[in-house]
Phi, psi and omega in degrees: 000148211237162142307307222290145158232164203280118159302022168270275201212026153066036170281134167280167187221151185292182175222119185240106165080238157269025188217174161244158151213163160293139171335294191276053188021050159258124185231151180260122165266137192265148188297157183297328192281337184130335188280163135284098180249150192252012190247110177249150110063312198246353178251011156285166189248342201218150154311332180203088210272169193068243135268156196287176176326296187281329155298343183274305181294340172296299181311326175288336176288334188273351171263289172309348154257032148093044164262339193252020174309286197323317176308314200282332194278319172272341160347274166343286198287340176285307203278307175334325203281319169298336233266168163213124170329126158106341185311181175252145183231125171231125161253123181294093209033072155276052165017220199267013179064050220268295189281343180273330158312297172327304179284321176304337179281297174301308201288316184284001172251007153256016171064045175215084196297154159206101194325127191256133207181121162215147190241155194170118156298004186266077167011277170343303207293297211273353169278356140326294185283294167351285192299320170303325191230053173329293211290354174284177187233135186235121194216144155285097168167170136315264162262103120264340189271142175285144168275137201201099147020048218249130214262339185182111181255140168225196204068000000 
């Protein structure tokens, strides 16, 4: 069972393949990179919401040159110190996935694996995030989540 609930008609949904779907067969195909997006079309506010291409990439060079380490570290040691095998890690706007790679990299080097999920409405952000943190599940949208458990939220 997944997070994701169908942005249709809120069934939550599996991941079948190269897809997401619904009870009631509504699909999502997933980008050469890994995300999904749930965010359709009537439910935008912009052509392209959230932040743009060139906002993203200033923040990942500015995440990658280690000024939010120091953040990313206690993060880190609070969810080791919370965290348990099997749980779910949902980062709630996870941009370009700066922190969610990071907490999934501790919690699975503290023997505490977790299914990994993150969300952000900017399309850029998260084919981003996609590409940094493969093994996580990545979606474009808003309500999305199922009630589902989630063992350790960040953002």
């Amino acid at each position: 069972m997944s997070i994701w609930k169908c942005p249709v008609c809120d069934a939550c949904m599996q991941h079948r393949g190269r897809a997401w779907s619904c009870t009631k067969g509504h699909s999502f195909d997933m980008a050469k990179s890994g995300y999904v997006n749930l965010l359709p079309s009537n439910r935008k506010h912009t052509k392209n919401p959230g932040d743009n291409a060139v906002m993203m990439r200033a923040r990942r060079t500015f995440f990658d040159a280690g000024y939010h380490a120091p953040l990313l570290e206690m993060l880190q040691q609070v969810a080791v110190r919370y965290g348990k095998a099997g749980g779910v890690l949902f980062d709630a706007g996870c941009g370009e996935g700066y922190y969610t790679q990071g907490m999934a990299q501790a919690l699975e080097r503290a023997n505490f694996p977790m299914q990994t999920y993150g969300v952000d409405i900017a399309k850029c952000a998260v084919d981003a995030a996609a590409k940094r943190c493969p093994d996580a599940n990545f979606a474009v949208g808003v309500s999305i989540i199922c009630q589902f458990p989630i063992t350790a939220a960040i953002s």
